[in-house]
C-alpha positions in Angstrom: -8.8 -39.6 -10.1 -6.9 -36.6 -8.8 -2.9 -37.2 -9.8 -1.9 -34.9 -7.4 -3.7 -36.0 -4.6 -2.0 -39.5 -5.4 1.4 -37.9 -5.6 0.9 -36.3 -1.8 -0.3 -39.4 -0.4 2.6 -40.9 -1.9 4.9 -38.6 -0.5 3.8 -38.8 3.0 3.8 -42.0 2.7 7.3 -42.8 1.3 8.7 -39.7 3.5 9.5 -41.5 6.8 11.3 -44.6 6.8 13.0 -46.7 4.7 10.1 -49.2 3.4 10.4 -53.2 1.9 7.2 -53.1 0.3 4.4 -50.8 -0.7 1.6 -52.3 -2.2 -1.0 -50.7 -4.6 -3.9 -52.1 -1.6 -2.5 -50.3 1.3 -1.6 -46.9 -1.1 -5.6 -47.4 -2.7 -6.7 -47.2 1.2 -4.3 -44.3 2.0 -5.6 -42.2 -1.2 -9.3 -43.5 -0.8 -9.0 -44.8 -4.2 -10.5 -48.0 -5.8 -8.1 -50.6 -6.6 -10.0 -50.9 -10.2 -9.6 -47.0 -10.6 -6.1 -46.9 -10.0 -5.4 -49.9 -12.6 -7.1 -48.2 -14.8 -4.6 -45.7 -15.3 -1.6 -47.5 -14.0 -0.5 -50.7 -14.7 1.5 -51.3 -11.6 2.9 -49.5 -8.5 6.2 -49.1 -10.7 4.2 -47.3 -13.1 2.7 -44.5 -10.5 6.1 -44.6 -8.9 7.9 -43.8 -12.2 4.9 -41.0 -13.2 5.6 -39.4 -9.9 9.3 -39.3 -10.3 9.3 -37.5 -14.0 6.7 -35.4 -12.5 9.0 -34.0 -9.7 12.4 -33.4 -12.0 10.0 -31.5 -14.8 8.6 -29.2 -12.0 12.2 -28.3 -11.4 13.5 -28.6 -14.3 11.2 -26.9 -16.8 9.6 -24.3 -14.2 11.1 -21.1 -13.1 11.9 -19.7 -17.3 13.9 -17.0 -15.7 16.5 -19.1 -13.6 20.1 -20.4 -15.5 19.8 -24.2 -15.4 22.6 -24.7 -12.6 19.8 -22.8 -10.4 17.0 -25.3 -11.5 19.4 -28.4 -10.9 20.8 -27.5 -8.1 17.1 -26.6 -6.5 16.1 -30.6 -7.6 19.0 -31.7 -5.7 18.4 -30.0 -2.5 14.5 -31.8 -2.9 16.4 -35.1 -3.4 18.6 -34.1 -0.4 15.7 -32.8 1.7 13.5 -35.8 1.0 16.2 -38.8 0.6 13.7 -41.6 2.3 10.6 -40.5 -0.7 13.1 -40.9 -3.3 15.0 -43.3 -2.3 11.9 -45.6 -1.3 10.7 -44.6 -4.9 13.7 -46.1 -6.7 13.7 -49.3 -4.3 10.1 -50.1 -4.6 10.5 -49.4 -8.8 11.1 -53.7 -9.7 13.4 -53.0 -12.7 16.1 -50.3 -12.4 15.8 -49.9 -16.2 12.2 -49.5 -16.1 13.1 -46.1 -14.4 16.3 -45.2 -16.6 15.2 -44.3 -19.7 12.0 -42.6 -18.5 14.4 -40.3 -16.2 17.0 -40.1 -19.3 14.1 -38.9 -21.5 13.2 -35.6 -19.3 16.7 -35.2 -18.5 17.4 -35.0 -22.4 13.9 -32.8 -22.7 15.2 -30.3 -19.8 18.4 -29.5 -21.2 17.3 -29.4 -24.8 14.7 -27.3 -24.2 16.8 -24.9 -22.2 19.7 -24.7 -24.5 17.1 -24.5 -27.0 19.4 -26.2 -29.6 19.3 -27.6 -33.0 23.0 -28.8 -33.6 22.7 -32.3 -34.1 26.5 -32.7 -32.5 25.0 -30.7 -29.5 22.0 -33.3 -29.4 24.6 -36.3 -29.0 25.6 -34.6 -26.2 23.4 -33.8 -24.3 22.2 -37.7 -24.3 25.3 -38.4 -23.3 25.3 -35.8 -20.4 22.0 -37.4 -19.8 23.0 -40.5 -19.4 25.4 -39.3 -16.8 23.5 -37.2 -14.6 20.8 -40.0 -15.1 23.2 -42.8 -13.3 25.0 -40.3 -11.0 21.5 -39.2 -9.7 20.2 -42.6 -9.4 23.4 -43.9 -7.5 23.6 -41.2 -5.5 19.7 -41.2 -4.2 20.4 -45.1 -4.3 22.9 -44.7 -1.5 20.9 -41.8 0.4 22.4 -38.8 -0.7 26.0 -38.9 0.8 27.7 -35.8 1.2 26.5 -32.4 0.6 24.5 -30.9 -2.5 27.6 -28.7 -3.5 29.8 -31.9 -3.4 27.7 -33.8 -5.7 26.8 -30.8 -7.9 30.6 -30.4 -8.8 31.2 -34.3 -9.5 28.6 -34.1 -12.3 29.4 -30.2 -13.2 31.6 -31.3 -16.3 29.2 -32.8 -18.2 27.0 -29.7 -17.8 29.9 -27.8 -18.8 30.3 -29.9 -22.4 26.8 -28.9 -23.6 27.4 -25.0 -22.8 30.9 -25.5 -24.4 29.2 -27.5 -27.2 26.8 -24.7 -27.2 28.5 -21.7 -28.7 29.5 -20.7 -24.8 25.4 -20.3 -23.6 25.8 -19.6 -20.0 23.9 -22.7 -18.6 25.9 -22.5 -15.3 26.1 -19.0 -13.9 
């Protein structure tokens, strides 16, 4: 089963309208994929939905070595911006808001630490908790279809980006 074949039918298919329900039957006949196939390596619709949405903050996230992180996040948030209805529909259709939370927490942490490329355990705790922030800030602000502009939303969250670089002997994560 070709993942990235499933993550561009998804797109295409979450891309246009707001959607109720999406069910793994009419996504199997979009992808031309058997129903038993795709259980077989997802449990659920939530499952692919969640896989797809890690997927898309690591390619921004942990791509592009040679850009300052601000670049990278602020790059994810114009795709967020650009394609509100995918995401959006993404995080409606997930059933349980905390099945999605700690996944996205987990490569939020795994970005950053692997950027500041840290091992203070004071500069661990907070970048879990700058996690956890950008993790529910993100989330409410895709949640209500991206409000405002990128820059707007960029500089509500900017402090807690700040912390770690302060945290982190003054590593320019920002410029």
């Amino acid at each position: 089963m070709d993942i990235q074949k499933l993550r561009i039918v998804l797109r295409e298919d979450l891309n246009h309208t707001k959607l109720e329900k999406y069910t793994v039957k009419a996504f199997c006949e979009k992808a031309n994929v058997d129903r038993n196939q795709f259980y077989y390596f997802y449990s659920s619709m939530s499952k692919l939905l969640i896989n797809c949405f890690e997927f898309e903050i690591r390619r921004y996230l942990l791509k592009d070595k040679d850009l300052k992180f601000r670049q990278r996040f602020i790059k994810l948030l114009i795709d967020f911006k650009e394609n509100t209805h995918y995401y959006h529909n993404m995080l409606f259709l997930i059933r349980k808001k905390r099945d999605i939370y700690q996944p996205l927490l987990k490569v939020i942490d795994q970005c950053l630490a692997n950027y500041c490329q840290i091992d203070k355990p004071y500069v661990l705790v907070t970048i879990k908790s700058c996690s956890s922030m950008l993790g529910s800030s993100i989330t409410d602000w895709i949640e209500h279809d991206c409000p405002g502009s990128v820059k707007d939303f960029y500089e509500r969250v900017y402090a807690s980006i700040e912390l770690i670089e302060k945290q982190n002997g003054g590593r320019d994560m920002l410029e």
